[in-house]
N, C-alpha and C positions, 0 to 999 in steps of 0.2 A: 328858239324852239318854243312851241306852244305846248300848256301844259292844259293832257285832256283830263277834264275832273267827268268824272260820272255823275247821271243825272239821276235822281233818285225817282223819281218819276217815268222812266224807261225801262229802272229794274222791276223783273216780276220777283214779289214777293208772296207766297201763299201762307194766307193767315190761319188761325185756327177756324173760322169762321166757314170760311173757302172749303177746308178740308173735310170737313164736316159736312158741306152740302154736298161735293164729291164722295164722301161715302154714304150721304144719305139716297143719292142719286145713282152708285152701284159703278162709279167712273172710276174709284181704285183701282186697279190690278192685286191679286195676291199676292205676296212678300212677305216683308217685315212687319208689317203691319195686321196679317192675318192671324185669328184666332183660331190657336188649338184647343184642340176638345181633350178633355181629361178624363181618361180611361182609370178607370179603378180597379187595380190588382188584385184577383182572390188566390189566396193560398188556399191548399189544399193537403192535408194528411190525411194521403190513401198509405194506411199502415196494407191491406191485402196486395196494392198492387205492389209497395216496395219490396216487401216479402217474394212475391214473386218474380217482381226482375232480380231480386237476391242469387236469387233460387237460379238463372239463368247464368249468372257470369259467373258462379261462385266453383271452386275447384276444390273436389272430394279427395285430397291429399294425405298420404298416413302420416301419422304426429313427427318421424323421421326427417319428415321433409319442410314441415315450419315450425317446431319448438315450439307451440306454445304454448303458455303455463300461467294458470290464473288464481295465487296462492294469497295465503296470509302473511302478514309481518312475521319475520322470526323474533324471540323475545330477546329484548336488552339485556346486553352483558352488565353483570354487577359494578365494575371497575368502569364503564361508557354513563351508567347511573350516576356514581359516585363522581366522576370528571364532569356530569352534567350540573349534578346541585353545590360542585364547590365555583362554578362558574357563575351559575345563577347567584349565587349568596356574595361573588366578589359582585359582579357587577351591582349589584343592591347597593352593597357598601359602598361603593365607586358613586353612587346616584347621589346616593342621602347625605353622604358624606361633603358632597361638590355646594359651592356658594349660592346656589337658588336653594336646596333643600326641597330639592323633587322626589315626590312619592315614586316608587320605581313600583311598575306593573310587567312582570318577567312577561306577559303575553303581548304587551307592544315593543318588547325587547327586538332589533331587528340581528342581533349579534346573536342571542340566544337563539333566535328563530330559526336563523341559519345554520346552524350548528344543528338542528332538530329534524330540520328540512335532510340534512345530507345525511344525516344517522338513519332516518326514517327511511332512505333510497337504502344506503347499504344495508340495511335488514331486509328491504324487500329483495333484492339481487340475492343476498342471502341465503332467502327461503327457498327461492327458486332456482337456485343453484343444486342444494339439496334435494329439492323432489326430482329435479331433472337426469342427476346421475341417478339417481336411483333407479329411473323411468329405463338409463341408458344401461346399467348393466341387469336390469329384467329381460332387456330385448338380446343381453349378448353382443353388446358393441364395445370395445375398450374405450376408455377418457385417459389411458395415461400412455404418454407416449416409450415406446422399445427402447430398451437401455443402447442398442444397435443402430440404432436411429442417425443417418447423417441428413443433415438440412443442406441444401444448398443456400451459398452465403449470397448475401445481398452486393457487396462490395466485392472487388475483386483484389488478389493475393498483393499487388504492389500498392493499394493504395492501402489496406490494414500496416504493409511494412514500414512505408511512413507516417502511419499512427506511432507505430511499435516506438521506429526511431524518435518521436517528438517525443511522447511517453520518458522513454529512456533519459532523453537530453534534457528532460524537465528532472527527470529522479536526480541524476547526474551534477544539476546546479543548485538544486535542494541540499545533495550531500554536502558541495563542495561550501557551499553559502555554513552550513552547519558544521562544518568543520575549521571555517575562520571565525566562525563565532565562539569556538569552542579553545582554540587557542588564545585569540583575543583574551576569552577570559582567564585561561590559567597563566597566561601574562600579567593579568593583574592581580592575579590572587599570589605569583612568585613575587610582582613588585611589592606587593602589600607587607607577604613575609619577610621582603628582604630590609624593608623601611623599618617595620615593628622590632626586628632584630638588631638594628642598626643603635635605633634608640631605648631599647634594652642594656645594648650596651654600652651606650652615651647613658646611661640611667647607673649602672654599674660599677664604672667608671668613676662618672661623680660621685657618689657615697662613698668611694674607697677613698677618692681624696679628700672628702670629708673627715673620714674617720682618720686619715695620714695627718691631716691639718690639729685633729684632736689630741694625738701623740703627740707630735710637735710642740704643741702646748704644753702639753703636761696634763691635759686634763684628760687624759685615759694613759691606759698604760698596756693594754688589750693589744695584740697582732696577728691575733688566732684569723681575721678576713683576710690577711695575706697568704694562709696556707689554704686558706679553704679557696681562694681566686686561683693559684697553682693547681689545687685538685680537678675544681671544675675546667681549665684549661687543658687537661692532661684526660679529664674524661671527654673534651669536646677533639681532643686529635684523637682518641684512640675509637671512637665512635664506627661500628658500623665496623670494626676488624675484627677477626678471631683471633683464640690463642697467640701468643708470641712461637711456641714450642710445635707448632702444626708442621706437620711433615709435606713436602712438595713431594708426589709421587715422580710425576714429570722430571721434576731435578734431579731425585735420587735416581733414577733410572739412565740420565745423561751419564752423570759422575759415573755410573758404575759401568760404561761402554765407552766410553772419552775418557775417563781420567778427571780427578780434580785436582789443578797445577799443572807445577811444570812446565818440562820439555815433551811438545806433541807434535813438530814436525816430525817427519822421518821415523815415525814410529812404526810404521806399517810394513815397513821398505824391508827385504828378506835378507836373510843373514847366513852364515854357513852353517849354524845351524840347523835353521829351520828352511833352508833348502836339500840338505840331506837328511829331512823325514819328511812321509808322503801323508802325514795326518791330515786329516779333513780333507782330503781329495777320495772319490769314487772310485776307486782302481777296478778292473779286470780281476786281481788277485785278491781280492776285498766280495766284488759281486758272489750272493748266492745264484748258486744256476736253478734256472727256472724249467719248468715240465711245462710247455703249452700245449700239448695237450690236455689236460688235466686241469689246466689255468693255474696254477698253483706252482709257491714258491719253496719249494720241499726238495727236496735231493733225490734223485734218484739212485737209488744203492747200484743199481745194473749197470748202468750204463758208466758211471763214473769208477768202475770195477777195472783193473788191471787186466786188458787183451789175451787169455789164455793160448792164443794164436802164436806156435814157436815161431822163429827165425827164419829168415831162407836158408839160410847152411842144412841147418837141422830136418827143412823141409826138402832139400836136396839128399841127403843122407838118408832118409825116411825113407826118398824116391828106389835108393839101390838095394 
């Protein structure tokens, strides 16, 4: 294969020379190459005419309808003062205090600044708060909502319930969390006194048979710690009881329906006695008679009266 090399003498190349007598000669075309003309922009402030196209789009609205309020700052609260210059004076100390020992200028403070900036909004919100209700109960409009008042809610009643329920199941693990923490510790405060007691009396213990080992020698002759260890022994059983002589109501109350001792089968079981007498039984011949009419349990004299009503005989005799 031949290898075609390009001849440089073939290619046209157009020099600056060339291009220059084509545009002196007007052989260009417009393009890239054409020159723009540079217009010069003049502003104008026609204050008459803005006013009047003002005046054309502009909507004659009562104050009802756009709120709007162009007030003063209200004045700083003493205590917003007082939190302002203890901040100022730390940050000082914070400045001058630090390893360059930098002059601090609370006006290029950007910490301070900002704190000044947002105090200065809520005073102005503030002010304008205040002339606005004022504005609103001039005209006879309420700002405070009807104690009767229902809002319809945002969310609807099954998804608050499982608020409710997560709510709940969080109090729930809080408790239960706080109630093993709470045993955990009176576990340790019973193991603590049960240890301190332990060696209390490992402590007790030992100085008695110190002072025993002391007798034994012969170098004391004292054994008054032996009655006083009986006492204190005698006061740690009897701890937390009353009286020996305290009466059990309960018990004396059994004893005196059962019996104390003895023989208590077959006690109940009836005898020839006490089946020929009708004691503690409600008899017929027992009841008082009662008047219902009257409701009452009174006797009536009349009626329980002996029948003055003779005989049939007598009432046959009577007849002839």
């Amino acid at each position: 294969m031949s290898d075609f090399v390009l001849n440089d003498s073939d290619t046209e190349v157009d020099s600056d020379e060339e291009l220059q007598e084509a545009f002196a000669k007007g052989l260009l075309k417009p393009g890239l190459n054409e020159e723009i003309e540079k217009i010069e922009k003049h502003y104008a402030n026609n204050v008459t005419e803005l006013k009047a196209k003002l005046k054309d789009f502009q909507l004659k609205l009562p104050w009802i309808e756009t709120l709007d309020l162009v007030t003063t700052v209200a004045p700083m609260a003493p205590d917003v003062a007082m939190q302002m210059q203890e901040t100022a004076q730390r940050r000082k100390n914070l400045k001058e205090n630090s390893k360059g020992q930098q002059t601090y200028d609370a006006a290029q403070d950007p910490v301070l600044n900002e704190f000044k900036r947002e105090n200065l909004i809520h005073r102005q919100a503030q002010a304008a708060v205040l002339e606005g209700i004022k504005k609103l109960k001039d005209l006879g409009i309420p700002t405070r909502r009807p104690d009767d008042y229902f809002a319809e809610m945002a969310k609807t009643d099954e998804h608050m319930q499982k608020v409710r329920k997560n709510l709940m199941a969080k109090q729930a693990a809080q408790a239960r969390t706080e109630k093993v923490r709470q045993l955990r510790d009176q576990k340790k405060i019973a193991k603590r006194v049960q240890t301190d007691a332990r060696l209390k009396q490992a402590a007790d213990k030992k100085e008695m048979l110190e002072q025993l080992k002391r007798v034994r020698k012969g170098k004391s002759s004292d054994l008054g710690f032996l009655d006083d260890n009986k006492g204190s022994n005698k006061g740690n059983n009897n701890k937390g009881k009353g009286p020996h002589n305290k009466v059990n109501k309960r018990r004396a109350m059994k004893n005196e329906k059962f019996g104390f001792g003895g023989k208590k089968k077959g006690s109940k079981l009836n005898t020839r006695d006490s089946s020929n007498t009708y004691e503690g039984f409600n008899g017929a011949s027992t009841k008082k008679p009662n008047n219902f009419k009257t409701k009452s349990f009174k006797v009536n004299n009349k009626k329980h009266q002996k029948n003055p009503r003779p005989g049939k005989s007598k009432r046959k005799n009577a007849k002839r």
